[in-house]
PDB file with one MODEL, atoms N, CA, C and O in Angstrom:
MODEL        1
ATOM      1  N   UNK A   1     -25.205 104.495  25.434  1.00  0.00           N
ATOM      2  CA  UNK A   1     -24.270 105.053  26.390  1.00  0.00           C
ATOM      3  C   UNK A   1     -24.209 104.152  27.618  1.00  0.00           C
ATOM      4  O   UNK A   1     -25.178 103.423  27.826  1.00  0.00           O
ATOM      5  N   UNK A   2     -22.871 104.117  28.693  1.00  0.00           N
ATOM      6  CA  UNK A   2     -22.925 103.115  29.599  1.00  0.00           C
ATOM      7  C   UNK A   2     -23.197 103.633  30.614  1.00  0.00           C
ATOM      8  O   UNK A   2     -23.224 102.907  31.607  1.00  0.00           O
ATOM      9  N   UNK A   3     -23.575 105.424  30.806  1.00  0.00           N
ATOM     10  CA  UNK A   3     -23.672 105.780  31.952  1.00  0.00           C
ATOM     11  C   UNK A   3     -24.334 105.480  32.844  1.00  0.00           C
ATOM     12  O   UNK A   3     -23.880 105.863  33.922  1.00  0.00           O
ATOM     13  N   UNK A   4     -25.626 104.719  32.910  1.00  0.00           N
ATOM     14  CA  UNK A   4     -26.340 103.799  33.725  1.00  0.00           C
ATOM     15  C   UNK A   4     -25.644 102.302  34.722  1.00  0.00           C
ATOM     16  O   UNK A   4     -25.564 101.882  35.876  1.00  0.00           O
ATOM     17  N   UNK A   5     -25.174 101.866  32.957  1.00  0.00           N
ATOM     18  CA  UNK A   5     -24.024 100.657  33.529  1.00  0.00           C
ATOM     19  C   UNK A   5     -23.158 100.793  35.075  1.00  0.00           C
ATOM     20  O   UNK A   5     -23.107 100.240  36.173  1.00  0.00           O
ATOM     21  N   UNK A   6     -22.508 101.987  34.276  1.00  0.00           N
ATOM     22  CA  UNK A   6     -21.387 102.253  35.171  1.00  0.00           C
ATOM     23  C   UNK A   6     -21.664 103.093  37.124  1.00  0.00           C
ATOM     24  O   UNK A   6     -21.084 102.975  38.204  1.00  0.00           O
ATOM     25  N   UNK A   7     -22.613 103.717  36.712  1.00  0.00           N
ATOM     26  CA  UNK A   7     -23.685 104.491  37.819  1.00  0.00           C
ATOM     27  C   UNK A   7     -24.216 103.249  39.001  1.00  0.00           C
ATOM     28  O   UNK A   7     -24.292 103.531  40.196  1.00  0.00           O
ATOM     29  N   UNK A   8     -24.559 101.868  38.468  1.00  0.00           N
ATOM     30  CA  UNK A   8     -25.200 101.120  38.918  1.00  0.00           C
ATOM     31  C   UNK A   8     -24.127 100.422  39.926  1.00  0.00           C
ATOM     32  O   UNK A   8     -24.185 100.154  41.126  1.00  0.00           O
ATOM     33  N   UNK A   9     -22.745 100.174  38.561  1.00  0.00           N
ATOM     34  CA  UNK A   9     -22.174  99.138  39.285  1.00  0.00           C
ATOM     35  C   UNK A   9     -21.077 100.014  40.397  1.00  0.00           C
ATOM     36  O   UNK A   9     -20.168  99.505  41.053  1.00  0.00           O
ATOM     37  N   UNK A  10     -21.538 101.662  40.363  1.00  0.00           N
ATOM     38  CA  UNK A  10     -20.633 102.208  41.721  1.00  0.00           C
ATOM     39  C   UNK A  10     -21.781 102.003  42.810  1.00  0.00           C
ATOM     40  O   UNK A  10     -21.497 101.497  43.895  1.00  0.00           O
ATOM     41  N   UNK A  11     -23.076 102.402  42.507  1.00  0.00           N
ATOM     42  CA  UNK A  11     -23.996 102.201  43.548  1.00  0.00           C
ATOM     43  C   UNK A  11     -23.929 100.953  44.244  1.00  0.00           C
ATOM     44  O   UNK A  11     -23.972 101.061  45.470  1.00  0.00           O
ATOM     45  N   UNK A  12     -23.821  99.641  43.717  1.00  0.00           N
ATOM     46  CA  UNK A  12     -23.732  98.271  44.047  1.00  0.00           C
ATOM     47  C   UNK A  12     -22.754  98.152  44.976  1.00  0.00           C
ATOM     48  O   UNK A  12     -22.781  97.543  46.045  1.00  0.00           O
ATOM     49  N   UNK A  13     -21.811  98.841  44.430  1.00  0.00           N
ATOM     50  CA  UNK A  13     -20.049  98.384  45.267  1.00  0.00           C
ATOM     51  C   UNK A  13     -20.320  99.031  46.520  1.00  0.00           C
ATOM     52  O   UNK A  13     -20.005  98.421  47.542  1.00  0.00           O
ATOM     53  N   UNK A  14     -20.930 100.335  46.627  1.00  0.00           N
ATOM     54  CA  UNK A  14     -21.054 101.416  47.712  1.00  0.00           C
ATOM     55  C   UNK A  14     -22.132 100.476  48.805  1.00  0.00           C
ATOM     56  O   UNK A  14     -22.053 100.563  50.030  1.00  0.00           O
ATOM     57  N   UNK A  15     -22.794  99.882  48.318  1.00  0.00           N
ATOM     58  CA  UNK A  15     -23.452  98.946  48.879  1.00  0.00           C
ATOM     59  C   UNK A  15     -23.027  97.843  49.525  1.00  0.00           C
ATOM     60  O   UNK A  15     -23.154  97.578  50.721  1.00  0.00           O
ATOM     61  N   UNK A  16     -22.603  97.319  48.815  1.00  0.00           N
ATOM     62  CA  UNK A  16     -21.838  95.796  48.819  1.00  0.00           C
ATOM     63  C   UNK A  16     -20.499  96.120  49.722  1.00  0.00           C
ATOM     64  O   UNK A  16     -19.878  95.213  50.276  1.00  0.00           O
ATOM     65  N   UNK A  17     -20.014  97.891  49.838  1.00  0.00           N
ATOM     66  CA  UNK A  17     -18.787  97.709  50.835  1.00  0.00           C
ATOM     67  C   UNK A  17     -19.024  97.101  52.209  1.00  0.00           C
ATOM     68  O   UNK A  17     -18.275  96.183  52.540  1.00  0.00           O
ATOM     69  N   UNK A  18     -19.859  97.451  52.947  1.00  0.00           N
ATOM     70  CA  UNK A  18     -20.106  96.980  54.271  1.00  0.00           C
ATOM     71  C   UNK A  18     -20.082  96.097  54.060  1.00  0.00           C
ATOM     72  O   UNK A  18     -18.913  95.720  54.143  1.00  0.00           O
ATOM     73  N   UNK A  19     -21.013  94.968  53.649  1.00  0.00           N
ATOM     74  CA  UNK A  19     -20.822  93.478  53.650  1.00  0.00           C
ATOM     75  C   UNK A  19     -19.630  93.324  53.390  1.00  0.00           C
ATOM     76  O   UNK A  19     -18.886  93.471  54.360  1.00  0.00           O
ATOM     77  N   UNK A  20     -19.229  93.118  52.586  1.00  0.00           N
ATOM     78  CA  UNK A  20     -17.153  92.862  52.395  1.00  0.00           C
ATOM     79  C   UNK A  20     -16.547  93.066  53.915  1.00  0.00           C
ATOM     80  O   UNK A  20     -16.137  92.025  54.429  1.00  0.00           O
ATOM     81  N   UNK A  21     -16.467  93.946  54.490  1.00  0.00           N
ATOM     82  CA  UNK A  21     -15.525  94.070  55.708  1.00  0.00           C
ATOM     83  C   UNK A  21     -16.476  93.363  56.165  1.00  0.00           C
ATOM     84  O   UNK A  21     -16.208  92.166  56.272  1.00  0.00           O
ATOM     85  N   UNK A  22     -17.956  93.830  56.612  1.00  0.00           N
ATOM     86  CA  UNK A  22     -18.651  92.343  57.756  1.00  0.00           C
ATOM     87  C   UNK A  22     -18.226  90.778  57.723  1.00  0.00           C
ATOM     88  O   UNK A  22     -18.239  89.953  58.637  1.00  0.00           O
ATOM     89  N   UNK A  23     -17.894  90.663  56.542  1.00  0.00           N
ATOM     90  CA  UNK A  23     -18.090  89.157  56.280  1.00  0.00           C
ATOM     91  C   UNK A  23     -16.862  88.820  56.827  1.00  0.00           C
ATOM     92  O   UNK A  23     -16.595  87.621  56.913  1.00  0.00           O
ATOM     93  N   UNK A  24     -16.052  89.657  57.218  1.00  0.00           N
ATOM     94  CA  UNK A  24     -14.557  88.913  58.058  1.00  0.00           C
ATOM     95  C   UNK A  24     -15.155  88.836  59.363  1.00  0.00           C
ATOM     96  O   UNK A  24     -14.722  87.833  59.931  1.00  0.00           O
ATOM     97  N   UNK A  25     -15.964  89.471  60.071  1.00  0.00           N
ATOM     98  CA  UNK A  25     -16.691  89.206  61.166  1.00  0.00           C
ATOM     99  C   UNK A  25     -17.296  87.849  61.435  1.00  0.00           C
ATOM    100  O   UNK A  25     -18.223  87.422  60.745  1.00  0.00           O
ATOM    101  N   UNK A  26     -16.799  87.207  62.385  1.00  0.00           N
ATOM    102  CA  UNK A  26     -16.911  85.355  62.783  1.00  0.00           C
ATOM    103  C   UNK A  26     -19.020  85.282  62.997  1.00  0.00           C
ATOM    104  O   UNK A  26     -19.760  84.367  62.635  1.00  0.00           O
ATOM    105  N   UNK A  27     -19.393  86.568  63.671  1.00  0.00           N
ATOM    106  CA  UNK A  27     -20.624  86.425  63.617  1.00  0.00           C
ATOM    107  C   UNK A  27     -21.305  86.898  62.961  1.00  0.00           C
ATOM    108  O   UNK A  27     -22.472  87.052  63.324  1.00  0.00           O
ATOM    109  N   UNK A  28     -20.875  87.327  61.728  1.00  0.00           N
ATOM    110  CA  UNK A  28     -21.890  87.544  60.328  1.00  0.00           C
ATOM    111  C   UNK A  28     -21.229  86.621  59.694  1.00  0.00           C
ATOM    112  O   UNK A  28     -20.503  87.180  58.872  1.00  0.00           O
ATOM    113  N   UNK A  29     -21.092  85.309  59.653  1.00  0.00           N
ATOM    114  CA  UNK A  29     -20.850  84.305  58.379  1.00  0.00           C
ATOM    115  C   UNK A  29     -21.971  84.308  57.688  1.00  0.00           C
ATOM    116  O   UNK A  29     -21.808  83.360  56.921  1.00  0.00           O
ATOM    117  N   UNK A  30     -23.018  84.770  57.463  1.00  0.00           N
ATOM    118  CA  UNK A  30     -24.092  84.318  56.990  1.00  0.00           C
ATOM    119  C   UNK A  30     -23.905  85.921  55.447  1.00  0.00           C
ATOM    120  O   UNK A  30     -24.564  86.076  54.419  1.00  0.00           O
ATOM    121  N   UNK A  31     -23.056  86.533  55.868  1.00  0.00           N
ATOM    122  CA  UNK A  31     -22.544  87.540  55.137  1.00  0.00           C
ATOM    123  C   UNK A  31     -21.173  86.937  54.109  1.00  0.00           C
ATOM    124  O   UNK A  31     -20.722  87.416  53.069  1.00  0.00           O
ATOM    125  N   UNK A  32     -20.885  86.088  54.644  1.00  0.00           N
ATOM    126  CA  UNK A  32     -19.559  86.158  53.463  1.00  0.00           C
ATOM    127  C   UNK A  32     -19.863  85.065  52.436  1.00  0.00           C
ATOM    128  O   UNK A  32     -19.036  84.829  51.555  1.00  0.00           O
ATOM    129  N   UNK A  33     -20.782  84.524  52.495  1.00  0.00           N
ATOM    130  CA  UNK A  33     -21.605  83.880  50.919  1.00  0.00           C
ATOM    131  C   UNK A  33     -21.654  85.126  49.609  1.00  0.00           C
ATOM    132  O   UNK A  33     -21.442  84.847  48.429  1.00  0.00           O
ATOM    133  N   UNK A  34     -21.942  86.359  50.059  1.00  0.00           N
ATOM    134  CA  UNK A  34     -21.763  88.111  49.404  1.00  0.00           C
ATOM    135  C   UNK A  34     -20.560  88.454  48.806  1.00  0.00           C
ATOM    136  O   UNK A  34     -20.379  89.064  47.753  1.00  0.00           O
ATOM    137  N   UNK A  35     -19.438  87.814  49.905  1.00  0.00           N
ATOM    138  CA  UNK A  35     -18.288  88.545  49.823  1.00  0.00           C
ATOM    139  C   UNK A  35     -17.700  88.369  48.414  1.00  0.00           C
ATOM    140  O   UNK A  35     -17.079  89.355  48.016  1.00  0.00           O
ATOM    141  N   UNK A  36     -17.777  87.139  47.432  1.00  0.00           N
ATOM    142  CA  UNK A  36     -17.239  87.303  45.954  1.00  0.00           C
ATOM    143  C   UNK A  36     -18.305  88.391  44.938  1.00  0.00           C
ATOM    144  O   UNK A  36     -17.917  88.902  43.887  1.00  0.00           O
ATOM    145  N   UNK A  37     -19.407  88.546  45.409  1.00  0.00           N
ATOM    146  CA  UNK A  37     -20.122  89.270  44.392  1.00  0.00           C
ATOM    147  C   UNK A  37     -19.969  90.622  44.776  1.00  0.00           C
ATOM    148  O   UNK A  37     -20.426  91.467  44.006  1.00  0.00           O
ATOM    149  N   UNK A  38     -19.447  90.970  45.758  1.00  0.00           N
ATOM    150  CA  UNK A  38     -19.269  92.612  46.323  1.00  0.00           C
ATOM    151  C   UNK A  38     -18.061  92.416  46.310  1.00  0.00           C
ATOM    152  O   UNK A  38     -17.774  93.488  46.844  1.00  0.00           O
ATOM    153  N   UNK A  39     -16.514  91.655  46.049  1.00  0.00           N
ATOM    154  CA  UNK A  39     -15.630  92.008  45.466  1.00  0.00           C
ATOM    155  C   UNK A  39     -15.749  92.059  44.221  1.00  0.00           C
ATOM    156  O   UNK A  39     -14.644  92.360  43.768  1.00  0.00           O
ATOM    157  N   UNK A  40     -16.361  91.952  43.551  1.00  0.00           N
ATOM    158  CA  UNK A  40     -16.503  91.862  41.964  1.00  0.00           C
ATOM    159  C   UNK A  40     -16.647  92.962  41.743  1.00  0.00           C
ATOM    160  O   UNK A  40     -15.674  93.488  41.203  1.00  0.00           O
ATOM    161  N   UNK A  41     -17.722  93.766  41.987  1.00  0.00           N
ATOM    162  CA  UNK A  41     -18.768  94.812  42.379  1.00  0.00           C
ATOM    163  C   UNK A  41     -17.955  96.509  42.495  1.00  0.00           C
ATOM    164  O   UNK A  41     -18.029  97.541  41.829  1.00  0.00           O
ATOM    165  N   UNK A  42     -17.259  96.108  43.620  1.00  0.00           N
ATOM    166  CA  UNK A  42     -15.831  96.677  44.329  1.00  0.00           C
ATOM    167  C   UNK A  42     -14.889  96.873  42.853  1.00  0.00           C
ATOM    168  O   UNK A  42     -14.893  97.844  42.096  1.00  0.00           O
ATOM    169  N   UNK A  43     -14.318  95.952  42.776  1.00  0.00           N
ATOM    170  CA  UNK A  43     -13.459  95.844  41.736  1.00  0.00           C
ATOM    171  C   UNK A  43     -13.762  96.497  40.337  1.00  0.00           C
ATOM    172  O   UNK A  43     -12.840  97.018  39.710  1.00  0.00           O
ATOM    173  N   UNK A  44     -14.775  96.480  39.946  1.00  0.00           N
ATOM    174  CA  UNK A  44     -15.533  96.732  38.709  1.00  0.00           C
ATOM    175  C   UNK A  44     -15.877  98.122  38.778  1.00  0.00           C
ATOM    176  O   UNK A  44     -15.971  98.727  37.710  1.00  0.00           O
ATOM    177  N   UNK A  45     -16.167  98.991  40.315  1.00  0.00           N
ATOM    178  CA  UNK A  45     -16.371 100.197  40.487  1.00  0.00           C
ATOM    179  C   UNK A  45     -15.286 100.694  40.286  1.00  0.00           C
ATOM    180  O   UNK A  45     -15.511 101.763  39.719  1.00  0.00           O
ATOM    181  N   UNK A  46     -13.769 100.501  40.469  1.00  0.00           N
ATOM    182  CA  UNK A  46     -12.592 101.191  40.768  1.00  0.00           C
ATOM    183  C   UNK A  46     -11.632 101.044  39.904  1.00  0.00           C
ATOM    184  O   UNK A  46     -10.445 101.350  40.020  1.00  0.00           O
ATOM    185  N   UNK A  47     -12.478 100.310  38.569  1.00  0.00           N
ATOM    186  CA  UNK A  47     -11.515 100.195  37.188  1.00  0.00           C
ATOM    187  C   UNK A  47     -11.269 101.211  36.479  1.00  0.00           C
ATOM    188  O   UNK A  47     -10.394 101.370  35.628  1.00  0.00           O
ATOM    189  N   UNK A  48     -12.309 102.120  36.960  1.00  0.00           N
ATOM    190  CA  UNK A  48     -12.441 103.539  36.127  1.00  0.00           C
ATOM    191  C   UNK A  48     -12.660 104.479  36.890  1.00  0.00           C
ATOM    192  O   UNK A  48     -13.157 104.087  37.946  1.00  0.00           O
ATOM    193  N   UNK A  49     -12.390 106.423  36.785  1.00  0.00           N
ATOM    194  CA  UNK A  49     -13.003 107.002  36.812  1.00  0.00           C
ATOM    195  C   UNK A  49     -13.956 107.639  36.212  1.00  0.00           C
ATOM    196  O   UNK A  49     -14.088 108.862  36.264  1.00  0.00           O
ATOM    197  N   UNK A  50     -14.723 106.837  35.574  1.00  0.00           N
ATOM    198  CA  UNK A  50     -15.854 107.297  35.454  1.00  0.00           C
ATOM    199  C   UNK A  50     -17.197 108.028  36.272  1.00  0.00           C
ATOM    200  O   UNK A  50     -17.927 108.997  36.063  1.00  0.00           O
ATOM    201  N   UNK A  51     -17.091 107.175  37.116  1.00  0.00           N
ATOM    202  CA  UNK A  51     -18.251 107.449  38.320  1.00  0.00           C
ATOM    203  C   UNK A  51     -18.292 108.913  38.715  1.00  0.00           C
ATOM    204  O   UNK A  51     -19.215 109.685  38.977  1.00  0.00           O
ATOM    205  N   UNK A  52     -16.486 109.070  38.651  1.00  0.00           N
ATOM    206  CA  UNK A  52     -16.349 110.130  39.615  1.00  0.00           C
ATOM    207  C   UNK A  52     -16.068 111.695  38.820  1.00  0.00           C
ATOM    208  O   UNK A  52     -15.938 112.821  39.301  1.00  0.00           O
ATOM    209  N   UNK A  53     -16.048 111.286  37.659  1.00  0.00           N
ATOM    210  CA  UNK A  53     -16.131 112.246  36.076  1.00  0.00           C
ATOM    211  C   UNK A  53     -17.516 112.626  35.995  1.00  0.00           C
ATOM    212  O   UNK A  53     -17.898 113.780  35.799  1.00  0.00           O
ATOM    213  N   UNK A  54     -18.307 111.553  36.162  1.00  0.00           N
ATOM    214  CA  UNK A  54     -19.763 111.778  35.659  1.00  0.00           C
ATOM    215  C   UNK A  54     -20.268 112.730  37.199  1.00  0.00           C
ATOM    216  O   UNK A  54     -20.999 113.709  37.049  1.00  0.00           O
ATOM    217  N   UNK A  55     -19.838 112.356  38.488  1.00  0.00           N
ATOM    218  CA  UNK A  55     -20.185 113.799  39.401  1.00  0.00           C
ATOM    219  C   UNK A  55     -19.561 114.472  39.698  1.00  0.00           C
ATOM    220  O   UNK A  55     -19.875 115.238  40.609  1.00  0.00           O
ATOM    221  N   UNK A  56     -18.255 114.540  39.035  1.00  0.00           N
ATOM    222  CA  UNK A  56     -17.903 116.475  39.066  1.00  0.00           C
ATOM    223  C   UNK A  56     -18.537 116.832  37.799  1.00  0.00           C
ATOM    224  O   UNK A  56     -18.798 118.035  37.799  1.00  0.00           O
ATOM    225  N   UNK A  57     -18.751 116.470  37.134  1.00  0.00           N
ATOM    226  CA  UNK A  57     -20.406 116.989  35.610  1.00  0.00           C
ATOM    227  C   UNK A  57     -21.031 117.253  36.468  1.00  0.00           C
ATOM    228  O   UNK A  57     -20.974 118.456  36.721  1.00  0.00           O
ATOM    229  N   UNK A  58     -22.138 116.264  37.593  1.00  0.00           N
ATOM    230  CA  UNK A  58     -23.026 116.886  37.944  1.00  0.00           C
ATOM    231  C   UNK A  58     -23.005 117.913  38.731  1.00  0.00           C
ATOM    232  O   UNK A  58     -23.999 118.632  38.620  1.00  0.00           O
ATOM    233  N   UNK A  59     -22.134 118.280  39.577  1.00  0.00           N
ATOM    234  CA  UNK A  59     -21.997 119.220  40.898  1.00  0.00           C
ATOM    235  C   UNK A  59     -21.633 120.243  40.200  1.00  0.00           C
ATOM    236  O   UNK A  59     -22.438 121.173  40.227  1.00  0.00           O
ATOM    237  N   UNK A  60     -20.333 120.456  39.343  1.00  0.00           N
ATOM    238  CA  UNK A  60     -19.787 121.277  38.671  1.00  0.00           C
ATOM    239  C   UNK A  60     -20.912 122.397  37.811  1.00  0.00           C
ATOM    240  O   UNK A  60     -21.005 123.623  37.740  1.00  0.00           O
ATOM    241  N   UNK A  61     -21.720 121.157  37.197  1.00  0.00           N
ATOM    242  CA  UNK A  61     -22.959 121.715  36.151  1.00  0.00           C
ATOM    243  C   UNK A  61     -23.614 122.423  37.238  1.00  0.00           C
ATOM    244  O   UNK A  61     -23.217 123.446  37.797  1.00  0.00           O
ATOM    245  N   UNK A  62     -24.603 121.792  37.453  1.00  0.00           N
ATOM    246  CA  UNK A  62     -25.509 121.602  38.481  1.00  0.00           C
ATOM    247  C   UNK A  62     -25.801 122.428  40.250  1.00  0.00           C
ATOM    248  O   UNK A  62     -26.809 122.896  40.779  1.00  0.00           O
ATOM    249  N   UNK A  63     -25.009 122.345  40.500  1.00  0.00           N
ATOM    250  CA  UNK A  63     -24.961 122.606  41.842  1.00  0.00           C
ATOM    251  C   UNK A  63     -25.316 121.688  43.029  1.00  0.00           C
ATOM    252  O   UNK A  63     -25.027 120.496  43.140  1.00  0.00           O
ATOM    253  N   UNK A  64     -26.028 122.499  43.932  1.00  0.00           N
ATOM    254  CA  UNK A  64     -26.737 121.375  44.957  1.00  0.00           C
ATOM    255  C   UNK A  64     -28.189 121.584  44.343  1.00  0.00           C
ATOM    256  O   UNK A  64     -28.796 122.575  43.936  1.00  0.00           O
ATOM    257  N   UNK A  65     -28.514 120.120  44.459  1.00  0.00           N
ATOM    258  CA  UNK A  65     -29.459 119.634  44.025  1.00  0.00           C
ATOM    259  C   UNK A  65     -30.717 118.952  45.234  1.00  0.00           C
ATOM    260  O   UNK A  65     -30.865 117.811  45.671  1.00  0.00           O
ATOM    261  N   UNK A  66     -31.353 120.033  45.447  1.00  0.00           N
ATOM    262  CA  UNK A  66     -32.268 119.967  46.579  1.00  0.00           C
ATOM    263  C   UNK A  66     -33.497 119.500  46.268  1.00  0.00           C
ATOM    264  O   UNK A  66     -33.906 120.063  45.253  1.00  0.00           O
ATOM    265  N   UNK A  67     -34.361 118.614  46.760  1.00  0.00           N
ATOM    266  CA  UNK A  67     -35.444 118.427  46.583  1.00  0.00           C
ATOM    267  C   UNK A  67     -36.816 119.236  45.909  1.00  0.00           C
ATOM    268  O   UNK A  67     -37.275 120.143  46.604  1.00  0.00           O
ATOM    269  N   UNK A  68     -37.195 119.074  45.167  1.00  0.00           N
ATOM    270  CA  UNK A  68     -37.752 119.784  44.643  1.00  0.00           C
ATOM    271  C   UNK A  68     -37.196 121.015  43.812  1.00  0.00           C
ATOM    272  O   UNK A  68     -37.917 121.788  43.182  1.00  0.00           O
ATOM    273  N   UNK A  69     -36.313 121.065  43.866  1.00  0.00           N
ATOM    274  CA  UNK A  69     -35.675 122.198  43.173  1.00  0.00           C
ATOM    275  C   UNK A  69     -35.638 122.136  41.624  1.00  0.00           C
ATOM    276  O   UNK A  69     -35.836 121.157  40.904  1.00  0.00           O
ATOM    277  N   UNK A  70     -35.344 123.392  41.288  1.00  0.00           N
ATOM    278  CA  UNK A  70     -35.361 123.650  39.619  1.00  0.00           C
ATOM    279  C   UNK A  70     -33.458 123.017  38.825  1.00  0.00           C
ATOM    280  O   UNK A  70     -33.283 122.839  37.619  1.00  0.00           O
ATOM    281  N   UNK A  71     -32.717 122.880  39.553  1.00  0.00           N
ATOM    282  CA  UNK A  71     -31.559 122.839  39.645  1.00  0.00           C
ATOM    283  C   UNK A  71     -31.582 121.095  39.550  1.00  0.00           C
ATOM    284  O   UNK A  71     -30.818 120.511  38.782  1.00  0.00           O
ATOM    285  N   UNK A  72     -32.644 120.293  40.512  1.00  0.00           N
ATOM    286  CA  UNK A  72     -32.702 118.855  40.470  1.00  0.00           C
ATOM    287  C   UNK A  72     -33.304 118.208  39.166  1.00  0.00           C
ATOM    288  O   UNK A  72     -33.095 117.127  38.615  1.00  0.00           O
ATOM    289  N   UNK A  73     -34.187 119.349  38.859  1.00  0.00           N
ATOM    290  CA  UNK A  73     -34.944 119.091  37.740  1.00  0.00           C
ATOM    291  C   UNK A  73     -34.218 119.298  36.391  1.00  0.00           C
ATOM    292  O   UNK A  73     -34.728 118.837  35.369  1.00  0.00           O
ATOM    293  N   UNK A  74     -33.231 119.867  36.353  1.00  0.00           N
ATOM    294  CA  UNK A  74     -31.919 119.968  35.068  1.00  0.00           C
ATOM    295  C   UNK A  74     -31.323 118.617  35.220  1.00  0.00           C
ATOM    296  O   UNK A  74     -31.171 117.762  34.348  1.00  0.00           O
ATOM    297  N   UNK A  75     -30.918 118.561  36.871  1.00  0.00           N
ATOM    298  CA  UNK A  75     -30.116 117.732  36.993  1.00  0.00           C
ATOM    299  C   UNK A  75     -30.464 115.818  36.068  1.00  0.00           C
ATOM    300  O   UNK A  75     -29.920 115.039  35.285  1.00  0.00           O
ATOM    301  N   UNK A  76     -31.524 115.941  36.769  1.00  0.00           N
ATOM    302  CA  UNK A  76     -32.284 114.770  36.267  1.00  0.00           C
ATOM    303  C   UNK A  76     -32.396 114.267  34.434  1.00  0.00           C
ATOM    304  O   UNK A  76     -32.180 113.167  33.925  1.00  0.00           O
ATOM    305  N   UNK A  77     -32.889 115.801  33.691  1.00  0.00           N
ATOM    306  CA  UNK A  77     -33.036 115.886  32.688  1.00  0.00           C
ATOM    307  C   UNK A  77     -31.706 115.560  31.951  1.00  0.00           C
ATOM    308  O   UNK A  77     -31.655 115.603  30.722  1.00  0.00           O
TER     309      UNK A  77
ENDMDL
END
């Protein structure tokens, strides 16, 4: 299954967004060496909804998923 795949490469992009807009910033150049691998990243997150299929499953299923909870512990499973 790719649900990991796909989980990873929204986490990455969600990551990688800030750098993308920083790197137009004249005093973070040291940021836009990033900027092709977090458009990639970006791009690769927003080919699909998947990401966003796989958490209305979880919320929908699931609920809120609180620390320690019995509800996190489905969730997980």
């Amino acid at each position: 299954m790719h649900t990991g795949r796909h989980m990873r490469r929204l986490l990455l992009a969600l990551i990688f967004i800030p750098i993308a807009v920083s790197a137009q910033s004249p005093d973070r150049a040291w940021v836009a060496a990033y900027k092709p691998t977090a458009d990639k990243l970006i791009a690769a997150s927003q080919s699909s909804d998947f990401a966003w299929q796989r958490l209305a499953e979880l919320t929908d299923t699931f609920g809120n998923r609180l620390s320690g909870s019995e509800t996190l512990e489905k969730a997980i499973d």
